[in-house]
C-alpha positions in Angstrom: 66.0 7.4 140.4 66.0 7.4 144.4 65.2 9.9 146.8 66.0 8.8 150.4 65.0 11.9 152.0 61.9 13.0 149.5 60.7 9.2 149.7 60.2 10.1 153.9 58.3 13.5 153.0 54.4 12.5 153.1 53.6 15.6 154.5 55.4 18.9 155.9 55.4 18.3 159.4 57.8 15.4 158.1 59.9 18.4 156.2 60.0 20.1 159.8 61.3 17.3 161.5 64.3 17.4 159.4 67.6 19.0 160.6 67.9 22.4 158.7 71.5 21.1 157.2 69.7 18.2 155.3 67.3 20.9 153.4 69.5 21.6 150.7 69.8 17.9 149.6 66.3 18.1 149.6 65.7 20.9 147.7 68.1 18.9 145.0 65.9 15.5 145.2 62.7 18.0 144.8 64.2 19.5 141.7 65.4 16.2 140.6 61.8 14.7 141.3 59.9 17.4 139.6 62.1 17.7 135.9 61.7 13.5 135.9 57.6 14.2 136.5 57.2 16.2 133.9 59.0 14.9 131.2 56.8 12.5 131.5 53.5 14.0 131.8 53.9 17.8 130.6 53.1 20.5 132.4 55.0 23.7 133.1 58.5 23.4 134.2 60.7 26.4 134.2 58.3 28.1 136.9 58.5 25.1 138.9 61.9 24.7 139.6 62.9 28.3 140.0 60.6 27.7 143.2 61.9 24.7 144.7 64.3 26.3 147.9 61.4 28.8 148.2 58.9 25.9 148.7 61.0 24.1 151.7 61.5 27.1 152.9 57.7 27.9 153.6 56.7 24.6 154.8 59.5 24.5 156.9 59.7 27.7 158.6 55.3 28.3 158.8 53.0 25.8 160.6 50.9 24.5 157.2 48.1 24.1 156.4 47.2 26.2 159.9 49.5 29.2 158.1 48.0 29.9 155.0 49.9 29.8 151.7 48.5 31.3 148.6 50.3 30.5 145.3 50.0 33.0 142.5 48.7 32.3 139.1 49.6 28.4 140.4 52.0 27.0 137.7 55.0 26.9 140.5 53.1 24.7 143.0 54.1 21.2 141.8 57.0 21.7 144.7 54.3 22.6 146.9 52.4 19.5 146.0 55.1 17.1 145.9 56.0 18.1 149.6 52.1 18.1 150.4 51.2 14.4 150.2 50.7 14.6 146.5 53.9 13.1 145.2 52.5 9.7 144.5 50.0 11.2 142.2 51.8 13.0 139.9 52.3 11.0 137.0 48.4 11.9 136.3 48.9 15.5 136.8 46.5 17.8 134.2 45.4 14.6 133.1 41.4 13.0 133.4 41.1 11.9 136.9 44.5 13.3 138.1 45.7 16.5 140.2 44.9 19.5 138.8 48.5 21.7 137.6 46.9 24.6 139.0 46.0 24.9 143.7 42.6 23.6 143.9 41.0 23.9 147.6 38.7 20.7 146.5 42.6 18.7 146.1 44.4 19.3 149.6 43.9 21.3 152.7 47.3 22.8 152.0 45.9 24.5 148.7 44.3 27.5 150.6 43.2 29.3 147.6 42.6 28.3 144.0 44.1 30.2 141.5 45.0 29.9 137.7 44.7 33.4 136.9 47.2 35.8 137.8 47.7 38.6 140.7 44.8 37.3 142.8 47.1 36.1 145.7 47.4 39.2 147.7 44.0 40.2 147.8 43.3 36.4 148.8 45.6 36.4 151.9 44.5 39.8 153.4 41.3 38.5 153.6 42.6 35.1 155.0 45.0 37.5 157.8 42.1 39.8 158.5 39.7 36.9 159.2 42.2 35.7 161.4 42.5 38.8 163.3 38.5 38.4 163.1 38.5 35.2 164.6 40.8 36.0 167.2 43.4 33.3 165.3 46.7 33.3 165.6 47.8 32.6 162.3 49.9 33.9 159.2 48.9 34.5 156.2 51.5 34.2 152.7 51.1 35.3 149.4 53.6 34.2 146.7 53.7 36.7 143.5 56.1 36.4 140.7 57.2 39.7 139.1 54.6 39.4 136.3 51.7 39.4 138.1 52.6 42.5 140.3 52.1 44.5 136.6 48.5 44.1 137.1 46.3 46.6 139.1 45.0 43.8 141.2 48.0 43.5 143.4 48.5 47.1 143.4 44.8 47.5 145.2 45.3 44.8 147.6 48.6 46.7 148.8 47.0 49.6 149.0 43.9 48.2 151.5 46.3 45.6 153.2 49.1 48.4 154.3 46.6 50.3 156.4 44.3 49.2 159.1 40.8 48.7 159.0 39.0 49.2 162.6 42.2 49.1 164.6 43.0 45.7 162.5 46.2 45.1 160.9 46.5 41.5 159.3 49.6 39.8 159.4 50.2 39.1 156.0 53.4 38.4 154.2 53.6 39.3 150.5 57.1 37.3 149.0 57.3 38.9 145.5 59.5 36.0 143.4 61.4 38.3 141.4 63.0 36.1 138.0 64.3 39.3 135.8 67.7 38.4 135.5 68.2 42.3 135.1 68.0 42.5 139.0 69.9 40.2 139.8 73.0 42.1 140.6 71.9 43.7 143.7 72.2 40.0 145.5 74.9 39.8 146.7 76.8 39.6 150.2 75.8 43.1 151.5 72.3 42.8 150.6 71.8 39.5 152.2 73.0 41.1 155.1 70.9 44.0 155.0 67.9 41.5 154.9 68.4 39.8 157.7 69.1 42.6 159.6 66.3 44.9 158.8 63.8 41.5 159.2 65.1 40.8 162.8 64.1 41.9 166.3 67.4 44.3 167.0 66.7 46.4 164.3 62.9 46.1 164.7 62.9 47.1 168.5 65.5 49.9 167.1 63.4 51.2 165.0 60.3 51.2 166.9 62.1 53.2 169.9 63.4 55.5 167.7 59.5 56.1 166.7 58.3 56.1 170.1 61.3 58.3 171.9 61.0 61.0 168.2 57.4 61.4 167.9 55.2 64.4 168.3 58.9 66.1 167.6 60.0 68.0 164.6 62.6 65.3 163.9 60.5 62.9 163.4 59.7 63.2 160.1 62.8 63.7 159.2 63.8 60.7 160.5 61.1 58.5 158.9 62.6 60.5 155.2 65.7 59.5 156.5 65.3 55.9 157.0 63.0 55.6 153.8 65.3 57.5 151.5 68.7 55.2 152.9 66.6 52.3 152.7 65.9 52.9 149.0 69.0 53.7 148.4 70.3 50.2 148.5 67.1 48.7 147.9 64.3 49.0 145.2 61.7 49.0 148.3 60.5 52.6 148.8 57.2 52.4 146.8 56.3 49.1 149.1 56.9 51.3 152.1 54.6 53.7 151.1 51.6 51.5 150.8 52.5 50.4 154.7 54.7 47.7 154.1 57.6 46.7 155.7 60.0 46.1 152.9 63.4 43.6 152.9 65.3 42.5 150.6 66.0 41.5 147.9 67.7 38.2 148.6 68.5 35.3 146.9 65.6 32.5 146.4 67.9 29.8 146.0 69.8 30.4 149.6 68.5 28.4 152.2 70.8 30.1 154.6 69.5 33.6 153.6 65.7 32.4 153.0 65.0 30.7 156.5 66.2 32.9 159.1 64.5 36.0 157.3 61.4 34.2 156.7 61.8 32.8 160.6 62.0 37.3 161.5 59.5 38.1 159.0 57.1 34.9 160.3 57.3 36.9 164.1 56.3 39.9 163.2 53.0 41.8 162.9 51.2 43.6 160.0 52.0 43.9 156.5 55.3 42.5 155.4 57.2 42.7 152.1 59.7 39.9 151.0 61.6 40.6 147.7 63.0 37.8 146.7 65.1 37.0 143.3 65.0 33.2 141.7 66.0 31.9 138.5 63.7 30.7 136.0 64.2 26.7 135.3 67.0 26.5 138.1 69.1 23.5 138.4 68.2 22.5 134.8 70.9 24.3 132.3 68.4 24.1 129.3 65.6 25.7 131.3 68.3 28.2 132.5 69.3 29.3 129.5 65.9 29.4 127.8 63.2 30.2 129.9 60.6 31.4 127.5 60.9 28.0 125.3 61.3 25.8 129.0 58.4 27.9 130.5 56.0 24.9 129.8 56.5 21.2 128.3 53.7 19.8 125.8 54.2 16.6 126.1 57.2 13.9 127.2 60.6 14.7 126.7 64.0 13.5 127.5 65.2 15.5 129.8 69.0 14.7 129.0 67.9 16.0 125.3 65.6 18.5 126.0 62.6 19.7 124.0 62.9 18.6 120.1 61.2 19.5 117.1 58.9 16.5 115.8 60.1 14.5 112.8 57.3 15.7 111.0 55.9 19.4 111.0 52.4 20.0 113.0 49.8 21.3 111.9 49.1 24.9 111.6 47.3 26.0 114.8 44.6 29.1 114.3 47.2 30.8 116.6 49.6 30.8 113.7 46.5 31.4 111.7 46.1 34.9 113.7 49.8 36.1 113.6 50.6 35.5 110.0 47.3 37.3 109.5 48.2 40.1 111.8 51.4 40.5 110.0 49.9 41.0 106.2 47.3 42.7 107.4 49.7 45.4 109.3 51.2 45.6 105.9 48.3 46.5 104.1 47.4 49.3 106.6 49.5 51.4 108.9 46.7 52.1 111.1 46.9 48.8 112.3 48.6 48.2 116.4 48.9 45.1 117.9 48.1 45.0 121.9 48.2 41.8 124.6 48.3 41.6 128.1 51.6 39.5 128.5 50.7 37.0 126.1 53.3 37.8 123.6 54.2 34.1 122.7 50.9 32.5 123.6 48.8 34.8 121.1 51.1 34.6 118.1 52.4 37.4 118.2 56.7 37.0 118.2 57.0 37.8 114.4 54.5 40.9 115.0 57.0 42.4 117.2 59.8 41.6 115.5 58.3 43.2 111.9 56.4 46.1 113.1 57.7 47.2 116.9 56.4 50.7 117.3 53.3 49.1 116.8 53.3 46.3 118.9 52.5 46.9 122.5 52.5 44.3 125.6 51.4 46.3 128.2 52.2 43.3 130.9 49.5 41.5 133.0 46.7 44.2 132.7 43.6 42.9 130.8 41.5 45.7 131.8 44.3 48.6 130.8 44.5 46.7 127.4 41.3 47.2 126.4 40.7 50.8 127.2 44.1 51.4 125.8 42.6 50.0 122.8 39.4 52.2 123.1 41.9 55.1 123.2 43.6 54.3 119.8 40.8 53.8 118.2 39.0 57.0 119.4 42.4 59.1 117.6 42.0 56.6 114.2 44.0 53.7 114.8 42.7 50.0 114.5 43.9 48.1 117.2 43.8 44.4 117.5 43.7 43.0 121.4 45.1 39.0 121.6 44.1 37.7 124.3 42.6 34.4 126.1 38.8 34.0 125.7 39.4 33.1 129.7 41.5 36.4 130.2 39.0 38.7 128.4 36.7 38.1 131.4 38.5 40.4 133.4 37.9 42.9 131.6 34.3 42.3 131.0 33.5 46.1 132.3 36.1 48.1 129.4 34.7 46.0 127.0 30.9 47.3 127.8 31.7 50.6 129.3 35.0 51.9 126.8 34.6 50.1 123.8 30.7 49.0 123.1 28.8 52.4 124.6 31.2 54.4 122.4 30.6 51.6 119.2 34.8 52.0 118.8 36.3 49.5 116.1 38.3 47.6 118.3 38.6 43.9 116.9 39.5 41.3 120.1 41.0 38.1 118.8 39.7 35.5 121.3 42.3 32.7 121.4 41.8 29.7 123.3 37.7 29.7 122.9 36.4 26.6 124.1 37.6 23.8 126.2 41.9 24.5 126.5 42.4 20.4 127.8 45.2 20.3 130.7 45.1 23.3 132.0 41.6 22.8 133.3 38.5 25.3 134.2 40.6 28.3 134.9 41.7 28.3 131.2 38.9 27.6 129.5 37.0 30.1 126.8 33.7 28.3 127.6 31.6 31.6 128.5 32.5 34.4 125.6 29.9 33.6 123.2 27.2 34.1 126.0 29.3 36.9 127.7 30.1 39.0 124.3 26.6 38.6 122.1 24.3 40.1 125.1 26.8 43.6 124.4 25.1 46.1 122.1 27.2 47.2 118.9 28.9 43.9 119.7 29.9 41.4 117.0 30.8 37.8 117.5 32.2 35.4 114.2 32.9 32.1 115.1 35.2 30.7 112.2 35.0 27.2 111.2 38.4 26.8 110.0 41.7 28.0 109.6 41.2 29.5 106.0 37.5 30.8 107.7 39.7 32.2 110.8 42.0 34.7 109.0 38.9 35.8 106.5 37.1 36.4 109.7 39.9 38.1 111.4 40.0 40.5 107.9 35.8 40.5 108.1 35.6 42.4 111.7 38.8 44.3 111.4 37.3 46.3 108.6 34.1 46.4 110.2 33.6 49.4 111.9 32.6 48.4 115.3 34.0 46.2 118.1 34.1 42.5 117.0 35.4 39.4 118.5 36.4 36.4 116.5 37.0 33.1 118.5 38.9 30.4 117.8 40.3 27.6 119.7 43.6 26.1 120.9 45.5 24.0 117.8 45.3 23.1 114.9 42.0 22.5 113.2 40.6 20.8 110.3 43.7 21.4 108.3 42.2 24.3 105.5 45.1 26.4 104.4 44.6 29.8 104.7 43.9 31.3 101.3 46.5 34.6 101.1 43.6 36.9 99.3 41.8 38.2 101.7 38.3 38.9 101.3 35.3 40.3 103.9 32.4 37.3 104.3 29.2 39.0 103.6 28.0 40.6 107.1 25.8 38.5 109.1 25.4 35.6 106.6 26.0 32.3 107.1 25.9 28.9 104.4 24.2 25.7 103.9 26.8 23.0 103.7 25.1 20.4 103.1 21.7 19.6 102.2 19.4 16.9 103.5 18.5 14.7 100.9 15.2 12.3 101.9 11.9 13.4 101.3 10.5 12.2 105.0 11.5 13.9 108.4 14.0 16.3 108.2 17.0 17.7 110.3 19.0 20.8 110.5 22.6 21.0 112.5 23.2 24.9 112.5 27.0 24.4 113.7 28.7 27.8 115.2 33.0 27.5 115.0 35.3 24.4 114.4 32.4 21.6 115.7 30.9 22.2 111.6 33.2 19.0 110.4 32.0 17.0 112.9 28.6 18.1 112.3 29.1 17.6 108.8 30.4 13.8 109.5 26.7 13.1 111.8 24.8 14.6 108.6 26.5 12.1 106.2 25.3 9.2 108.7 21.8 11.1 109.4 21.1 12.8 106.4 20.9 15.8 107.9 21.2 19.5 106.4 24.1 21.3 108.2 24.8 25.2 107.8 27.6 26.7 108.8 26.5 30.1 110.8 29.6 31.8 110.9 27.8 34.5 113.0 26.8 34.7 116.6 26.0 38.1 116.0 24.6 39.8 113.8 22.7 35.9 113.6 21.5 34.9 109.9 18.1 35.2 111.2 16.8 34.9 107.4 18.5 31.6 107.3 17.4 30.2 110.5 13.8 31.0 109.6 14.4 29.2 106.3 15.6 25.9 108.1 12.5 26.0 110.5 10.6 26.3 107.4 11.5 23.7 105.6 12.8 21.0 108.6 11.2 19.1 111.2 14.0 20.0 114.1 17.0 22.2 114.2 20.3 21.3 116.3 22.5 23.5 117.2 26.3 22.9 118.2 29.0 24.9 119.6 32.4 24.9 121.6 30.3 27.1 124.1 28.2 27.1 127.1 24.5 26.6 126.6 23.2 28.9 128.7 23.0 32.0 126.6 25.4 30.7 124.1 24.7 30.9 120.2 21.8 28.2 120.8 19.5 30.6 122.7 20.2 33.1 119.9 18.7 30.7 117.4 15.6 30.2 120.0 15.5 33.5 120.1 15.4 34.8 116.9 12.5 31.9 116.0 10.7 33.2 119.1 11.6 36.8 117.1 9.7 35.4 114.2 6.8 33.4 115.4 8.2 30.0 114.6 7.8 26.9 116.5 10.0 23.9 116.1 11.7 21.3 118.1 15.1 22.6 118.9 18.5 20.3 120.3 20.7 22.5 121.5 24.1 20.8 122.0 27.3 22.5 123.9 29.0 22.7 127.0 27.3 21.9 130.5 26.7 24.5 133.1 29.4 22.8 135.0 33.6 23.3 134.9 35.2 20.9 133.0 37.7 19.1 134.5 41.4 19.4 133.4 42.2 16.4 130.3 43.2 15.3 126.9 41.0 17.6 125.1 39.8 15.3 122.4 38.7 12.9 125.2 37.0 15.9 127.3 35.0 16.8 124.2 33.7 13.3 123.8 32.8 13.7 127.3 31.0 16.3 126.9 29.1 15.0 124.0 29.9 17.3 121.4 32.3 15.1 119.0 30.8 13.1 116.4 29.9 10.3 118.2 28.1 12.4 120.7 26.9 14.7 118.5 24.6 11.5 117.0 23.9 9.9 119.9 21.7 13.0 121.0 20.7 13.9 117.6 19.1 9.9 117.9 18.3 10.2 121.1 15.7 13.1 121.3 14.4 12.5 118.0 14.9 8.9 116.7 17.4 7.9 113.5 14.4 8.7 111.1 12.8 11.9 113.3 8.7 11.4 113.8 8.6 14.9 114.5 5.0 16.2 113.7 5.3 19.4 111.8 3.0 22.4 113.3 1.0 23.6 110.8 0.1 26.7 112.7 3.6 28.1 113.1 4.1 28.4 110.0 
């Protein structure tokens, strides 16, 4: 496919050079350009061309990278990097060695501000506007939010500091909110485009502003200022921006050029806080992703895009996330007590047949991780059992609910951590590399780290009826392929199992394996002769069983999907440290690094921790036949 004008873009000063009646062909080859790209390497879509005429628009009308742009959550930037000097490099987008899917400041100068998790953007660019104002700079400042991430209190606070001024500072910040809810979208129309422009330009500013100067210090006044807010709201949804010191317009459409420009040219000129309300369609240009934006949000793979997304010829595997909801489902039968919570993460987590079966009990309380847990802490104080789905990586923002409104109070809230572990394309910002070390250091906290699918949904029913807060982690996809057995029974508290015994009678190995990495500890121990035990727990840790193995082995090895550093390997050192035992100990997991963005099977062989890697360390520290000398003192 050609694009003439695209294939002359290497940067945006090139997209400013262009006459503004050539920027809608653009917008089309950018469109064009981005649906080919990722039907060929993944990625998310829909997000991504419901930005497109937003995208010219910014690079056109602001000076960048000078102006800074700052790109919520990040999966609607692959316009931004197409136009940015990146458009030769994305057929290795998310991929080993490629661009990251996500606004990385390490990638380009015009990524201002990495994100991948959601409602950070506004807080970002008040600090970028205020440092200007700091610096004496004379430069903007952009944040881009869709209407999702303006549910979570984050954005709310950064509005709230960013409208009023700090030492006689204002920053000049402009917060577009990208508005997809189709159930808005009647108000853009003719009238309201016109209100836009003229409430963004210099008459009406320099009218308004008068008006202050000439009524002040007079009764009307304050009538007046009722008066404009009230009409104002009247016709637009805007009053509650006003009120945290915004300057509110809109909302227009996203996908007019006409309408976007000159109101982003009047909002660009102006000083303090701004407020653009903008309204875009979800997978624009592209009927399929049109029609179904949820399914079109992200593609998995290649696809066709004259065919769309297909189901494979054959039927994948069951992933632990279908593990959790069919779990969730017959457990909800078995006990009305039971509510289902998650922080937008309705599809994601499993939970689409949940809501469907049982809604009065099924709660999506939007992009709020910290709300969902004490909202969970709240059912459970009045009797209910509530489950919270939600990303290992998303549970860190709510790190201080978890200690201060669940653990203190030793509530039975059970969090089912999905995505534990390295996630593959999506990169760092996804990754559940830190909850083992981040949960098992909480008090009244317990972690089960399931081997399997069948494992998964007896450990989901284990810390459901335990009465305490519980996390059971599990990781993206499908796993060894154990079908769930439908009985479901509680594994015995705090115990885990020897899998598989060493056999010689000469030095002797342990791999104490903690989640899914068990069957490829269980492939080393076939090669090594190795015993293997499969822990289960984190937390309460078999300390009976570890004991045993240091008894009666030369070295233990410890694997897991997790960061080292505090991870289940320093609860097996400390627990023999507990118990006066010394023995060599391998402790195999993540680095203390972020993983790149990758095939996930490749990243794990990266990092050492699939089979192959797993035995190459094992041999490494302590030989194929370990000459460990055993200390006859420890024991």
């Amino acid at each position: 496919m050609d694009y003439p004008l695209l294939s002359a873009i290497d940067s945006p000063a090139d997209l400013r050079r262009l006459p503004r009646t050539e920027l809608r062909r653009l917008a089309d080859e950018v469109r064009a350009f981005v649906l080919d790209s990722v039907s060929k390497t993944g990625g998310h879509l829909g997000s991504n061309l419901g930005t497109v005429e937003l995208t010219v628009a910014l690079h056109y009308v602001y000076n960048t990278p000078e102006d800074r742009l700052v790109w919520d959550v990040g999966h609607q930037t692959y316009p931004h990097k197409v136009l940015t000097g990146r458009r030769d490099r994305m057929p290795g987008l998310r991929q080993i060695g490629g661009i990251s899917g996500f606004p990385r400041r390490d990638e380009s100068p015009y990524d201002t501000f990495g994100t991948g998790h959601s409602s950070t953007s506004i807080s970002a660019a008040h600090g970028m506007a205020m440092a200007a104002k700091l610096k004496g700079e004379n430069r903007k400042a952009v944040a881009i939010i869709g209407d999702g991430s303006m549910t979570a209190g984050m954005a709310f606070e950064a509005l709230n500091n960013a409208g009023v001024a700090h030492g006689g500072l204002l920053g000049d910040v402009l917060v577009i909110l990208n508005d997809n809810d189709m159930s808005i979208s009647p108000p853009v129309g003719a009238l309201n485009k016109y209100l836009a422009r003229l409430m963004s330009g210099s008459i009406y500013a320099a009218a308004r502003e008068g008006a202050k100067s000439v009524l002040k210090n007079t009764p009307l006044y304050e009538f007046a200022r009722k008066f404009e807010e009230h009409t104002k709201g009247m016709v637009v949804p805007g009053t509650i921006f006003e009120e945290f010191g915004f300057n509110y317009v809109g909302p227009i459409d996203g996908h007019d050029l006409d309408s976007l420009i000159p109101t982003l040219e009047n909002l660009r000129d102006k000083k303090g806080p701004q407020f653009l309300h903008i309204v875009t369609k979800k997978g624009a240009g592209y009927k399929l992703a049109e029609n179904d934006p949820v399914k079109y949000h992200a593609a998995s793979g290649k696809f066709d895009p004259a065919v769309g997304f297909v189901k494979p010829t054959t039927p994948p595997k069951l992933t632990f996330t279908q593990v959790f909801g069919d779990w969730l489902c017959d457990m909800a039968e078995l006990d009305t007590r039971l509510v289902g919570i998650t922080p937008a993460m309705r599809e994601g987590s499993g939970m689409v047949d949940f809501h469907k079966r049982f809604p009065q009990r099924y709660h999506d309380v939007g992009i709020a991780e910290q709300h969902s847990v004490t909202f969970a802490a709240g059912l459970a104080c009045e009797g209910i059992k509530p489950v919270v789905a939600i990303y290992s990586t998303f549970l860190q923002r709510a790190y201080d609910q978890m200690v201060h409104d669940v653990a203190i109070q030793n509530l039975p809230v059970l969090f089912a951590l999905d995505r534990a572990g390295l996630v593959g394309a999506d990169g760092a910002t996804h990754a559940g590399n830190y909850d083992i070390a981040y949960t098992r250091c909480i008090p009244n906290m317990a972690v089960l780290t399931p081997a399997d699918e069948d494992e998964c949904r007896q450990a989901l029913y284990t810390g459901f009826m335990h009465d305490g807060p519980v996390t059971v982690r599990y990781p993206r996809g499908a796993g060894a392929g154990v079908v769930p057995v439908k009985a479901m029974t509680a594994q015995p508290w705090g115990k885990g199992e020897v899998r598989r015994e060493c056999q010689n009678s000469g030095q002797r190995i342990a791999i104490l394996a903690f989640g899914t990495l068990l069957y490829p500890a269980l492939a080393v121990a076939e090669r090594l002769d190795a015993t293997v035990a499969n822990m289960r727990f984190v937390k309460p840790l078999d300390a009976e069983l570890v004991a045993e193995l240091a008894r009666t082995h030369d070295a233990l090895v410890t694997v897991e999907d997790g960061c080292i550093m505090g991870g289940a390997g320093s609860a097996v050192m400390e627990a023999l440290n507990a118990a006066g035992l010394s023995v060599p100990v391998l402790q195999l997991g993540l680095p203390d690094e972020f993983v790149e963005h990758g095939d996930p099977v490749k990243l794990m062989s990266l990092c050492g921790l699939d089979a192959a890697g797993i035995e190459a360390s094992i041999v490494k520290r302590f030989g194929t036949k370990p000459t460990v000398v055993r200390s006859t003192a420890a024991r």
